[in-house]
C-alpha positions as CSV (number, residue, x, y, z in Angstrom):
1,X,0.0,0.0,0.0
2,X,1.7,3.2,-1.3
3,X,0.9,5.7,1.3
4,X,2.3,9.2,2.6
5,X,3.2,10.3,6.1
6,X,0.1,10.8,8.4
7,X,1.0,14.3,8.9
8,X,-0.3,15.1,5.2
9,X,-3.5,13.6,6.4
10,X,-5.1,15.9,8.7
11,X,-8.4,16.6,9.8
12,X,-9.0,19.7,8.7
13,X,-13.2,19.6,8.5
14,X,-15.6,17.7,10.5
15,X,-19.1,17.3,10.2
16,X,-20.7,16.7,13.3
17,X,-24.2,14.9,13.2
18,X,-25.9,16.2,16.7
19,X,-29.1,14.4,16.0
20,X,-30.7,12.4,13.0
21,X,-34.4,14.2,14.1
22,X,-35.1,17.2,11.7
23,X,-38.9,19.4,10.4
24,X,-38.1,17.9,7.0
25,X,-38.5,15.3,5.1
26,X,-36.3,15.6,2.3
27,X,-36.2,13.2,-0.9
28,X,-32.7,12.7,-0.8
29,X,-31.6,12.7,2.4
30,X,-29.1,10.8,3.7
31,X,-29.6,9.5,7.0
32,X,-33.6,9.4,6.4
33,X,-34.3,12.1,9.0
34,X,-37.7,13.0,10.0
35,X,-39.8,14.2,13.0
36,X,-39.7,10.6,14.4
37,X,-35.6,10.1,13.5
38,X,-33.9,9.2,16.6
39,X,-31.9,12.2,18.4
40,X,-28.7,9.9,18.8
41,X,-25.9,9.2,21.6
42,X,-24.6,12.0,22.0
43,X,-25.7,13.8,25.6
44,X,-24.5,17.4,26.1
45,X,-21.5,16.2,28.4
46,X,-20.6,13.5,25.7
47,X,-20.7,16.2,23.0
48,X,-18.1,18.7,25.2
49,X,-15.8,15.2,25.6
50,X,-15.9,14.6,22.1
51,X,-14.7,18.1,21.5
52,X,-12.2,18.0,24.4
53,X,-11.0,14.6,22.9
54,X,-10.4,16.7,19.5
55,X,-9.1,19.7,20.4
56,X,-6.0,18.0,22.4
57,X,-5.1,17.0,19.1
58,X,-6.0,19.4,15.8
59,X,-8.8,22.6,15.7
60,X,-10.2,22.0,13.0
61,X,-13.8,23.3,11.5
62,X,-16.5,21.7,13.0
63,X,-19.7,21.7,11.4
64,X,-22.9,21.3,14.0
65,X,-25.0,19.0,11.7
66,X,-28.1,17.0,11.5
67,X,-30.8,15.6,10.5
68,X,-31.7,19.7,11.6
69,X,-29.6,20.9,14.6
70,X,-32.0,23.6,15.5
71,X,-34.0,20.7,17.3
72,X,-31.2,20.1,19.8
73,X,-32.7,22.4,23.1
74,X,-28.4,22.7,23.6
75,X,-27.2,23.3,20.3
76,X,-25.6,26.4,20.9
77,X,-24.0,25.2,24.5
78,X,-22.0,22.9,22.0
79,X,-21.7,25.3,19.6
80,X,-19.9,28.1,22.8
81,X,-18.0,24.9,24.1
82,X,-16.3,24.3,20.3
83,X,-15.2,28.0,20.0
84,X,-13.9,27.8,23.8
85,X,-11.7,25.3,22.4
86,X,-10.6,27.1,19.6
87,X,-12.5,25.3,16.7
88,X,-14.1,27.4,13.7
89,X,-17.6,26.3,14.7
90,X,-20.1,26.5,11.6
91,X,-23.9,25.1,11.5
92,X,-25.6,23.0,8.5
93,X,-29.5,24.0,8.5
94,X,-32.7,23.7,6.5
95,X,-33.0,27.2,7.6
96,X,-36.6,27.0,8.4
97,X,-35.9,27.1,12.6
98,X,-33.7,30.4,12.2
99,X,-35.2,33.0,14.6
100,X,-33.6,36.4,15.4
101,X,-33.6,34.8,19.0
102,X,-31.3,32.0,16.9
103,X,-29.5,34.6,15.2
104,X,-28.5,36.3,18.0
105,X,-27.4,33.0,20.1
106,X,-25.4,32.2,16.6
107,X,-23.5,35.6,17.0
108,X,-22.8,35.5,21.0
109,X,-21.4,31.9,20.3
110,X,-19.2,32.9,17.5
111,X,-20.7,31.0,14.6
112,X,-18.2,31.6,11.9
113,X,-20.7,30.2,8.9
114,X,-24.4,29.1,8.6
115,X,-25.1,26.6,5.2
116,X,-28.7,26.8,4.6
117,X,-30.5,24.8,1.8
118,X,-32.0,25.9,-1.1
119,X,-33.6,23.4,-4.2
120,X,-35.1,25.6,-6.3
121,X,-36.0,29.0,-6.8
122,X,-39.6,28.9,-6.2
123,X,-41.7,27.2,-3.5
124,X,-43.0,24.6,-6.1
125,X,-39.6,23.3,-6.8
126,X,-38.3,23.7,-3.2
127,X,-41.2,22.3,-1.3
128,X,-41.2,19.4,-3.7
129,X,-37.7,18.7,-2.8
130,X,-38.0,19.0,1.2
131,X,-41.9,17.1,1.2
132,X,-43.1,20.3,3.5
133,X,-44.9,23.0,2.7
134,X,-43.7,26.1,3.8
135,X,-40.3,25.3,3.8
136,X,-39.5,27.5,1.0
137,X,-40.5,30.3,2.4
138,X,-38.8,29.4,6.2
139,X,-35.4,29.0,4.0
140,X,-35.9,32.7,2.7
141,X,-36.7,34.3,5.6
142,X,-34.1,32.7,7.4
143,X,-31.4,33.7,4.9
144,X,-32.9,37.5,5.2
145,X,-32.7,37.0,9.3
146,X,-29.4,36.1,8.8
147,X,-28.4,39.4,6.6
148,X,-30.1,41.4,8.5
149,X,-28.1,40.4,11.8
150,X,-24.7,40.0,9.8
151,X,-24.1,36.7,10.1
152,X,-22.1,34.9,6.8
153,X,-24.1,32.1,5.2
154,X,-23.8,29.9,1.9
155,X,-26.1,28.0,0.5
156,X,-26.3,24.6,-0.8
157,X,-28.5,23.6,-3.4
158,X,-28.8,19.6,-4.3
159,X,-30.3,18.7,-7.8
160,X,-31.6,15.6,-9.7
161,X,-33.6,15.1,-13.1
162,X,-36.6,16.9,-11.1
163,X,-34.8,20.2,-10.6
164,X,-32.0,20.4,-12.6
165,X,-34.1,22.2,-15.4
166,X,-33.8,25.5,-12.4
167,X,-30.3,25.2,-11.5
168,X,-29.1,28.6,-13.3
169,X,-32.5,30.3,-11.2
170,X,-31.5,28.9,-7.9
171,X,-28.3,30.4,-8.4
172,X,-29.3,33.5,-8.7
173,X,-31.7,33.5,-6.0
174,X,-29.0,32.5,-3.7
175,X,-27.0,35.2,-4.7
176,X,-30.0,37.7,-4.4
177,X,-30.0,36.9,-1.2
178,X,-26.4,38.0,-0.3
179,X,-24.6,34.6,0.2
180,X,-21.2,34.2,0.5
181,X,-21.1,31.2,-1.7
182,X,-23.2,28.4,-3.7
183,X,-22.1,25.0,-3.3
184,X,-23.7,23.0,-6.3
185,X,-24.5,19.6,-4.8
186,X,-24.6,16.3,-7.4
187,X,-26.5,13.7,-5.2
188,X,-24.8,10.4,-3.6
189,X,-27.7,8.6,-3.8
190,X,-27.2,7.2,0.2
191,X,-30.5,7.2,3.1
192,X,-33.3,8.1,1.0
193,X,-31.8,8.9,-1.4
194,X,-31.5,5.4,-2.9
195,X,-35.3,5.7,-3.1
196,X,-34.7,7.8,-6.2
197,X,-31.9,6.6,-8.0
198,X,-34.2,7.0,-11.3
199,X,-34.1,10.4,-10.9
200,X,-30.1,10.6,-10.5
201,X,-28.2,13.2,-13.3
202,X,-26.0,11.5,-15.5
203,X,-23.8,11.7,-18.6
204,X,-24.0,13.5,-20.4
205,X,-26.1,16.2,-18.6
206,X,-23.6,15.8,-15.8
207,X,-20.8,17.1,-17.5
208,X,-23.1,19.6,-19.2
209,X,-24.1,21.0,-15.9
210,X,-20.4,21.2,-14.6
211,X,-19.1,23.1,-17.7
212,X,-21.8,25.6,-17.5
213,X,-20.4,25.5,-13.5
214,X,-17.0,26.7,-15.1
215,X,-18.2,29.4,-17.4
216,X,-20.3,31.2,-14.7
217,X,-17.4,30.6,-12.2
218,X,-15.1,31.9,-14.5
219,X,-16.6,35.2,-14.7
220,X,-18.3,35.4,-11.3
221,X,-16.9,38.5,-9.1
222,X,-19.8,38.4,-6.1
223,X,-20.1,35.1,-5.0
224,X,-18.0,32.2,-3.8
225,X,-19.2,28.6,-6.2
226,X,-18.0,25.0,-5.6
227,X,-19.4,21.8,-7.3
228,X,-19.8,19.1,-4.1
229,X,-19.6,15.6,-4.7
230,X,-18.5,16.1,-8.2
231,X,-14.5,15.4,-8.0
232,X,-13.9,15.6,-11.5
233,X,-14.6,19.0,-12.1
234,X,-11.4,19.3,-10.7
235,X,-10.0,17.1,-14.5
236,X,-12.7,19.7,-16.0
237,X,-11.2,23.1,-14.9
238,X,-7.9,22.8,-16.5
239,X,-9.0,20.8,-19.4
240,X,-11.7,23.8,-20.1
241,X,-9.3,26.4,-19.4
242,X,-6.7,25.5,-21.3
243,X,-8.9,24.9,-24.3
244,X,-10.2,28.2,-23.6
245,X,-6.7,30.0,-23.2
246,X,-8.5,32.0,-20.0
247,X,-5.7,30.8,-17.4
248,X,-9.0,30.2,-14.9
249,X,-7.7,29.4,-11.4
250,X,-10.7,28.8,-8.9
251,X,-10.7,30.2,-5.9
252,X,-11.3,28.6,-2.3
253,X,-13.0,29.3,0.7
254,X,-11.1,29.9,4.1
255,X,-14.0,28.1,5.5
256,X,-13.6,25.1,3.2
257,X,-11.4,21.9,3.5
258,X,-8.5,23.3,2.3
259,X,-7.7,21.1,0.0
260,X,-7.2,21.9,-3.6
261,X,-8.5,18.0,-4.5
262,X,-12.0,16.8,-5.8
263,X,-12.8,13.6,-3.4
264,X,-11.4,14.9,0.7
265,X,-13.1,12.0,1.8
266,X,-11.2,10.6,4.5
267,X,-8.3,12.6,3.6
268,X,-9.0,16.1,5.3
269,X,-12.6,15.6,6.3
270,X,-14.8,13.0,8.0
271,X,-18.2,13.1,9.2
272,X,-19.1,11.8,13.1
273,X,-22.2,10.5,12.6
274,X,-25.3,11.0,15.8
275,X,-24.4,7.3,17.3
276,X,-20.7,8.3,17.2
277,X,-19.5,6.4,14.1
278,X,-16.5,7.9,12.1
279,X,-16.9,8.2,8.3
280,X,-14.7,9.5,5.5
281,X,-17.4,11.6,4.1
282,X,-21.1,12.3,4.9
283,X,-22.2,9.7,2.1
284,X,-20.2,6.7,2.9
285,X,-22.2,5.2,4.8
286,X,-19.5,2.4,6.1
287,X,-17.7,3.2,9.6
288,X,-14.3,3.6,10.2
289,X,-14.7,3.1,13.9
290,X,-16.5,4.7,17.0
291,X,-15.7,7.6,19.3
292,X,-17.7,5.6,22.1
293,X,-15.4,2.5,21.5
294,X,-12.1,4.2,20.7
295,X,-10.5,7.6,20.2
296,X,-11.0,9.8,17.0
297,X,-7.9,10.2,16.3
298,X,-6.6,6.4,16.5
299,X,-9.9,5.7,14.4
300,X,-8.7,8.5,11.6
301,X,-4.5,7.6,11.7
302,X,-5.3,3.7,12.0
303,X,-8.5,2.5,10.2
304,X,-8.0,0.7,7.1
305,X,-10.9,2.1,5.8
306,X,-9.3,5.8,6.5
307,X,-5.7,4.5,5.0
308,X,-7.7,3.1,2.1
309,X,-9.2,6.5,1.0
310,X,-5.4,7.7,1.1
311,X,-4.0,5.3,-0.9
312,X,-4.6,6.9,-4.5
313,X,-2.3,3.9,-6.0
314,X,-5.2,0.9,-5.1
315,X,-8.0,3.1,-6.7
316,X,-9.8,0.5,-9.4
317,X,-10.5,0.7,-12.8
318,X,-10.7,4.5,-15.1
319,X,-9.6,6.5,-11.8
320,X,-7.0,4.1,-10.7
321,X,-5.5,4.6,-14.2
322,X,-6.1,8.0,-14.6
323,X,-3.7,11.1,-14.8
324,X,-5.8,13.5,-12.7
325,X,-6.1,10.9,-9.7
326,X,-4.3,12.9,-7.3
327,X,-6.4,16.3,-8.2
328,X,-9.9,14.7,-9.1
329,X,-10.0,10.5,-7.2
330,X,-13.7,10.2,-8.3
331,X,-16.3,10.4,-6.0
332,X,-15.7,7.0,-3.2
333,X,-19.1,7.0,-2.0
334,X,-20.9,7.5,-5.4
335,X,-18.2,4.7,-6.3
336,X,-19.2,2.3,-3.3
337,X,-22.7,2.9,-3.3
338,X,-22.8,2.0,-7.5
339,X,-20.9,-0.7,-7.1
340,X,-20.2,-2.0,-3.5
341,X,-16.6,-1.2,-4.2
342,X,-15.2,2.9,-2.7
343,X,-12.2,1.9,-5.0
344,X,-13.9,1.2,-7.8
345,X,-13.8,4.1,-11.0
346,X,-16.5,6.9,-10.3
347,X,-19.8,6.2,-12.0
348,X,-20.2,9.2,-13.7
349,X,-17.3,10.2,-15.3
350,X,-16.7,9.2,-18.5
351,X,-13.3,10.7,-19.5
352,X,-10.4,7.8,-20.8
353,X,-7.2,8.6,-19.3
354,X,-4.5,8.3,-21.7
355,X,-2.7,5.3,-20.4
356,X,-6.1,3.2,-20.9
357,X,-6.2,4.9,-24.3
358,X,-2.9,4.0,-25.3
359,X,-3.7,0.5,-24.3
360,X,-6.4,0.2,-26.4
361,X,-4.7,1.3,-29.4
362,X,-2.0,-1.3,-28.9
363,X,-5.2,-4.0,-28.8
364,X,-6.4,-2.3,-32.0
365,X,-9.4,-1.3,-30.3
366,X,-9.2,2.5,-30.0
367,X,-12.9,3.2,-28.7
């Protein structure tokens, strides 16, 4: 196994999921949260260990996830108890709970960044995504409460065949709205989401999508934009760009993982899930281990599941072959949950590397 030193491999982002229960019911969600989700393990005292247990080791950004965190009656004592330690404490929310009560609890604990999601740019499109009525319009006042009291934001907006006709509108609404960035998920179709794998973009609208990604990127001056869960726009940008002659470098967010690398998963980020388990990304849904059985950071250094995601040279198939492994490494959990396999080639790239070219045309079978 070909890997590097495990100080390149540092935990630089971590989603935590306080509780699976969340006021949605979203089609695509990934843990299959609802009303009647369970809250999880972690007690408020277990939550400051956890953080304790962390912060003796890296500070990284810590993301106060769910299901919807807003549910938890001691969200923001986790949330004071993380920046007391030092983290860059951020919260993932449907936005609908946001309050200027929350607003205000948000600023006095030092949340550094609020995600709220967005699916489409009207109610139809939106409501049909999150299964709740109203919850368009909870998501727009929230992202107004949160203007008004100067708190950052960035939205994410996730998109399969049902949406993806108002991608380009739910841009712009996000940007009317004065966020700091768009992040452009591609569904890993993981919880729910399996429920709609039917309904799951591919090729060649994917690539379609991600090139008109680049072209509004390239000349965007007001807003921060990142493709999620699609690695090989990573290949993309510098193939497009140097078609194009434009030189287009992207730009990150000081927020973000801080890696300049499509798939993170396991690499600088890792998602602790509401029972304590410790995955490489918030769609793999297999465990590298348990805080309540063993210590992060022996679970992220030691776990073969971890060390796997590191080791670019066992990746199978197109990526394990391909050039722009180390920048792009396909998507792992779109990989395992297609195939069973997170080392197997990414599912929806179609791009031949040239070494599996050049075999080919020594067979006599260019294609």
């Amino acid at each position: 196994m070909a890997l590097t030193k495990k100080s390149e491999f540092i935990p630089k982002w971590i989603a935590w999921e306080t509780t699976q229960r969340c006021n949605l019911n979203c089609v695509h969600c990934r843990c299959s949260s609802d009303d009647d989700a369970p809250v999880g393990a972690f007690t408020t005292e277990k939550g400051f260990a956890l953080m304790d247990e962390i912060a003796d080791w890296v500070k990284p950004v810590v993301v106060l996830s769910g299901g919807e965190p807003l549910v938890r009656d001691d969200i923001f004592d986790l949330a004071r108890h993380g920046t007391g330690l030092g983290f860059r404490m951020c919260m993932a929310t449907n936005g609908v709970l946001i309050t200027d009560e929350t607003c205000a609890a948000m600023k006095e604990t030092d949340i550094k960044m609020v995600s709220l999601s967005l699916d489409g740019p009207t109610a139809e499109a939106h409501d049909d995504f999150r299964r709740v009525s109203g919850s368009f319009d909870g998501v727009i006042r929230g992202a107004r409460l949160l203007k008004e009291n100067g708190i950052p934001f960035l939205i994410n907006s996730s998109f399969t065949k049902r949406n993806q006709r108002h991608i380009a509108d739910t841009f712009r609404v996000a940007k009317s709205l004065g966020a700091s960035a768009w992040y452009m998920f591609m569904i890993v179709p993981t919880g729910r989401g399996e429920d709609i794998m039917a309904e799951l973009i591919g090729q060649p609208d994917y690539d379609e999508i991600l090139e008109w990604h680049y072209e509004q990127e390239k000349k965007e001056k007001d807003i921060l934009m990142r493709p999620t869960c699609a690695p090989h726009y990573y290949r993309l940008v510098p193939q497009l760009a140097k078609k194009d002659g434009s030189r287009f470098k992207r730009r990150d967010l000081t927020f973000s993982t801080g890696a300049g690398k499509g798939c993170v998963a396991g690499q600088t980020i890792c998602l602790i899930d509401a029972f304590g388990g410790v995955h490489p990304c918030s769609y793999m849904e297999s465990s590298a281990g348990n805080v309540f059985e063993q210590p992060f950071r022996k679970i992220w250094e030691e776990s073969p599941l971890m060390l796997a995601m590191r080791d670019f040279d066992a990746y199978k198939g197109r990526c394990g072959a391909c050039e722009f492994k180390n920048v792009c490494g396909g998507c792992r959990a779109r990989a395992w949950s297609a195939t069973g396999d997170y080392l197997e080639q990414e599912p929806l790239c179609d791009y031949v590397p040239v070494r599996v070219r050049r075999q080919r045309e020594k067979e006599g079978n260019p294609g």
